[in-house]
C-alpha positions in Angstrom: -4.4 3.4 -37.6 -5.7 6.8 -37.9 -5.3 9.9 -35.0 -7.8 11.1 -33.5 -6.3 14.6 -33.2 -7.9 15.9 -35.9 -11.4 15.4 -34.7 -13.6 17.8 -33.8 -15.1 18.5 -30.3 -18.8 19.8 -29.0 -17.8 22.9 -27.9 -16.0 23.3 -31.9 -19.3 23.0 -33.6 -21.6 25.5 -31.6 -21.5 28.8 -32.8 -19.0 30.9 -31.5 -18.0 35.0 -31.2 -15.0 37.1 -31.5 -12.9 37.5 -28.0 -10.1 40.3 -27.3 -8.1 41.1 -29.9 -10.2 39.5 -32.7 -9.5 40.3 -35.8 -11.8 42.7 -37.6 -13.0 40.1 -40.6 -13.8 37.6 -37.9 -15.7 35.3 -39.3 -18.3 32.4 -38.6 -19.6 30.8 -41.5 -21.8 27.3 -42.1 -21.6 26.0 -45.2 -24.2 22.7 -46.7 -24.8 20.7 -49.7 -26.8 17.9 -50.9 -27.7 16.0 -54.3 -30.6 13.3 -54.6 -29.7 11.8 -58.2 -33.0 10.2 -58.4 -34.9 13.5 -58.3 -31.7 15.2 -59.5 -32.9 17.8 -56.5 -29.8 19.5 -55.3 -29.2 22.7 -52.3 -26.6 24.3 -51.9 -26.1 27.3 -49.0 -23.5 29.3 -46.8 -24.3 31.7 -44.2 -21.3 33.5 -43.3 -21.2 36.2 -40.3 -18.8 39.2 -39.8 -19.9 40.1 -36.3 -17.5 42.9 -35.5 -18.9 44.6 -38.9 -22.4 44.4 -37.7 -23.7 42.3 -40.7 -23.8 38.5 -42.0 -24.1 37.0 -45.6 -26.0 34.4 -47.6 -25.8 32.7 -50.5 -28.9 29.5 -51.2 -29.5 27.7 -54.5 -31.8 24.9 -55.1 -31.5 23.1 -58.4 -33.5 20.7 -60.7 -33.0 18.4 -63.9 -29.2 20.6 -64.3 -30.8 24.2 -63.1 -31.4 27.1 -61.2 -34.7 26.7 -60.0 -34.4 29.4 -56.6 -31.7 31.1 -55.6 -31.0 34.0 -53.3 -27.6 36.1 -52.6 -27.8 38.8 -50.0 -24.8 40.6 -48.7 -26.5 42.1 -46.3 -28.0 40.4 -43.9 -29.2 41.4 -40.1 -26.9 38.9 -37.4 -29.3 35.9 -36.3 -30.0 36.5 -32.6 -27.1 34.9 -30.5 -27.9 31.0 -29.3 -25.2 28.7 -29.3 -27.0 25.8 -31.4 -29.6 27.5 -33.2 -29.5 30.1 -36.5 -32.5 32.3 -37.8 -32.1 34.6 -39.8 -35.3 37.2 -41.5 -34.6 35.7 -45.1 -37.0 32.5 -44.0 -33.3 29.9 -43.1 -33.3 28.1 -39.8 -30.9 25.9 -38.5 -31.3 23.9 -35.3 -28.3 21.2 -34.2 -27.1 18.6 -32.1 -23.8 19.5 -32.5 -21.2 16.8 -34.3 -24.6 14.6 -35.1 -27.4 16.4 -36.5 -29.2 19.3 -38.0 -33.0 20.6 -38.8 -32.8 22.6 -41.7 -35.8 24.4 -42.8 -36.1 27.4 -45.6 -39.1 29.3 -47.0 -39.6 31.7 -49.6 -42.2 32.4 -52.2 -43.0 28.5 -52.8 -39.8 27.5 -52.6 -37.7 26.0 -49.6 -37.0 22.4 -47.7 -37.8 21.2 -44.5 -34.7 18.2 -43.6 -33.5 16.3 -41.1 -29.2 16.4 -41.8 -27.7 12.9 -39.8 -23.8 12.9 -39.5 -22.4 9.2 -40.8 -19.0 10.3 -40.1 -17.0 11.3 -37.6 -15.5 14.9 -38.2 -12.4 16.1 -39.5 -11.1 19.1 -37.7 -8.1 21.2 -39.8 -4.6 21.6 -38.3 -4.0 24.3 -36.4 -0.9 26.3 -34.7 -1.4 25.3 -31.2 -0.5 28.4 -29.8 -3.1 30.2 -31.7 -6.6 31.1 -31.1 -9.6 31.4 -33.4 -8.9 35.3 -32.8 -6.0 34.6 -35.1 -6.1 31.8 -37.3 -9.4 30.5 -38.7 -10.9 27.3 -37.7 -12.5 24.7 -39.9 -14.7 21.4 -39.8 -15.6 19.3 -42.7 -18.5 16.6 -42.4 -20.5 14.1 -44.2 -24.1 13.1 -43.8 -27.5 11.5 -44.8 -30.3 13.9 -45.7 -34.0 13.0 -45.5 -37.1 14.9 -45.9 -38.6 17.3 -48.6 -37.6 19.9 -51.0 -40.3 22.0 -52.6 -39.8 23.6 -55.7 -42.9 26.2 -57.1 -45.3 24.7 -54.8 -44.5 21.1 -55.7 -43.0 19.1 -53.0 -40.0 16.8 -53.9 -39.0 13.9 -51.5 -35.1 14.2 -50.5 -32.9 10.9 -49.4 -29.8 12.0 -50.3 -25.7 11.7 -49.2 -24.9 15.3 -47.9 -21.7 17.7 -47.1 -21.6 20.3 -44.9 -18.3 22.6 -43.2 -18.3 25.1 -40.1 -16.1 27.9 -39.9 -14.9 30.0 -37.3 -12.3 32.6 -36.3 -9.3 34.5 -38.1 -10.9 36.5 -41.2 -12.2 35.7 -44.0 -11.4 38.7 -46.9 -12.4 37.3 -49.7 -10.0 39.7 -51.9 -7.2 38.3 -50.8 -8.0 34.2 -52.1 -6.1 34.6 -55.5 -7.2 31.1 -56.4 -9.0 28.1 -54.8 -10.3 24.8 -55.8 -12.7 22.9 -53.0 -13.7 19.5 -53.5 -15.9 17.3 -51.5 -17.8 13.7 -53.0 -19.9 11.3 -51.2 -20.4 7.7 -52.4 -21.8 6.0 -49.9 -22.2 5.8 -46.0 -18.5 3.8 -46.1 -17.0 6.6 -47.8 -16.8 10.1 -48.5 -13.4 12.3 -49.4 -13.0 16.5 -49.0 -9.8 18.2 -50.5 -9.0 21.9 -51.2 -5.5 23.9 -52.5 -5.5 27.5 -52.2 -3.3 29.8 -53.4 -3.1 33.4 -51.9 -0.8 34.8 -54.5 0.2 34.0 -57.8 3.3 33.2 -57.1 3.0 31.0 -53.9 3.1 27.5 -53.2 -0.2 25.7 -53.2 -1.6 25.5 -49.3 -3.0 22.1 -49.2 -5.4 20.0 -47.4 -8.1 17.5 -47.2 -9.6 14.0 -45.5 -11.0 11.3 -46.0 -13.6 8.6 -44.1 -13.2 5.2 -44.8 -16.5 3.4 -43.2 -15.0 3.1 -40.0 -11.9 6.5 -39.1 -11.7 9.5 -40.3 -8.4 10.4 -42.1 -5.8 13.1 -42.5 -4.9 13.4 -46.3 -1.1 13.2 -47.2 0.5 13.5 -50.5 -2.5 15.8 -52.0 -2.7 16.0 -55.8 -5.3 17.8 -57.6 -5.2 18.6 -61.5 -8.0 20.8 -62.7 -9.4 21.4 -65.9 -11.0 25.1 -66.4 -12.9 26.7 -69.8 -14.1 30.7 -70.5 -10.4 31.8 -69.6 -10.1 29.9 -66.3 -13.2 30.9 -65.1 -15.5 27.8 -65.2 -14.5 24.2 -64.1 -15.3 21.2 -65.5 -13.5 18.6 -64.4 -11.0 17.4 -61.6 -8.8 14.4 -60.6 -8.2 14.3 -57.0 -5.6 11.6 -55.5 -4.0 11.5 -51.4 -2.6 8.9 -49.7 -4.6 8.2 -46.6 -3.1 7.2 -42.9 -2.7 4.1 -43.5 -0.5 4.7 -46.7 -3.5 3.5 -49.0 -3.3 5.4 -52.3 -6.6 7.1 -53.8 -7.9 8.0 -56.7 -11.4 10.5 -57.6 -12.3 12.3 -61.1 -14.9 14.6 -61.5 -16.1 13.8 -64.7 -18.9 16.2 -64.8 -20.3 19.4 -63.5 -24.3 19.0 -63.3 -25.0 22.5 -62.5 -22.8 25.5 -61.6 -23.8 28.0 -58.6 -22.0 31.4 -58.7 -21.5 33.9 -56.5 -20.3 37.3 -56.7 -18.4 38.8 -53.2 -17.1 41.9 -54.9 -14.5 41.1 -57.7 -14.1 37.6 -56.2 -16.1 34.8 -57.9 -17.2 31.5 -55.6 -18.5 28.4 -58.2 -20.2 25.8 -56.5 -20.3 23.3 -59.1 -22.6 19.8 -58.3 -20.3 17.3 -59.6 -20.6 13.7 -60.5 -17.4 12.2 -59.4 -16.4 8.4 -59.9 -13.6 6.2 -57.9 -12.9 3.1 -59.7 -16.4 1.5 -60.6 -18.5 3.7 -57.4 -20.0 6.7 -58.5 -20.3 9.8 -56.0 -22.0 13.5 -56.0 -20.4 16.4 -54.5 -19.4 19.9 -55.0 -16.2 21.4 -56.9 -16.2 25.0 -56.7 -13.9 27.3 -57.9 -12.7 30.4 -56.3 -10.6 33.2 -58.2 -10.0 36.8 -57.6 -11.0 38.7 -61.4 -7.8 40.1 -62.9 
């Protein structure tokens, strides 16, 4: 049977701010995605918050038919007024939440945007942590899966949305993007019954990879064990385009997930590091899924 440990609580998933002795990257970040492959609508967006520097970031893509259609990168955004389960911020994005369960999502800008209603169909995965350590130290991390409903609107035209969705919440240590030498992040949805997240990172070139990653089952959530992720890259390295995933779940089951294709790639610049959210079509056994690979790497 799986633990429970790993599961996050209430109090994990309202925003949350620096204490003494906070590090000075602190950082808060939300992170969400969804893919309707019957309107082949897709959204992608982070907000990330350094509030000890004074200033937060955003990165928002919507895409249609395998493209751009909107995006908008600002590293320079004005903090969203302090509330512990809402987010505004001037650019037009709102986010209001039942923490753990659901989200409103709403965005807005020159006849674009979406107006959603996010329902968790999971429960949450929580990362390992030291015990003795706070968020002032080390960072904290939820990963989540969902149902999306409502309506994406594209120049002027709205789009119905009833879609499998991923989000994650950050919080605490730093976040200093120069230092991520190398990541690839993975997470697929293929139906409420199942849903899978995985990452490695490497901080170095010449360190181990850090590994990680879950996966929900219909009825627990899982710690991953036994993570293997083979990657396949183009342009030097610097585009993905395709992935096999396999982990060993808590109850010693053995699984398997390729991404066989990336449907559009999102990139995003934060200084010489590159972040790639690629929407991927992913496939285990005869189900198909959606989800994100995206590729970190520092420029060298």
């Amino acid at each position: 049977m799986a633990s429970t440990t790993h599961e996050a609580t209430v109090a994990d998933d309202r925003r949350h701010a620096p204490g003494p002795g906070a590090l000075p990257l602190w950082n808060e970040s939300f992170w969400f995605t969804w893919y309707d492959p019957a309107t082949t609508v897709g959204v992608v967006f982070r907000v990330g918050s350094h509030p000890l520097q004074g200033a937060a970031n955003l990165y928002l893509f919507i895409t249609h038919e395998g493209a751009v259609v909107h995006s908008l990168i600002d590293h320079a955004v004005p903090l969203a007024p302090a509330a512990p389960q809402r987010l505004q911020l001037a650019s037009g994005l709102t986010l209001d939440w039942e923490p753990l369960e659901r989200f409103r999502l709403t965005y807005a800008h020159a006849g674009h945007g979406f107006d959603v209603v996010w329902q968790g169909m999971s429960a949450t995965h929580l990362y390992p942590h030291p015990p003795d350590l706070t968020a002032e130290q080390v960072p904290f991390h939820i990963e989540h899966a969902a149902t999306v409903t409502g309506t994406v609107t594209i120049q002027g035209k709205t789009h119905p949305v009833r879609a499998l969705a991923h989000r994650d919440h950050s919080w605490g240590g730093e976040r200093d993007w120069s230092k991520m030498w190398h990541w690839d992040y993975l997470s697929v949805e293929f139906a409420t019954d199942l849903w899978v997240h995985a990452v490695r990172i490497k901080f170095a070139p010449d360190m181990d990879w850090i590994m990680l990653g879950c996966l929900w089952d219909g009825r627990q959530i899982h710690a991953a064990q036994n993570i293997a992720i083979e990657a396949t890259y183009t342009d030097g390295g610097t585009r993905q385009t395709g992935v096999d995933l396999q982990l060993t779940d808590e109850s010693g089951t053995r699984w398997r997930f390729v991404g066989e294709e990336v449907l559009v790639n999102l990139c995003v610049p934060f200084g010489r590091t590159w972040l790639k959210d690629g929407i991927t079509r992913y496939r285990c056994g005869d189900r198909i899924g959606y989800g994100i690979h995206e590729l970190g790497y520092v420029e060298q």
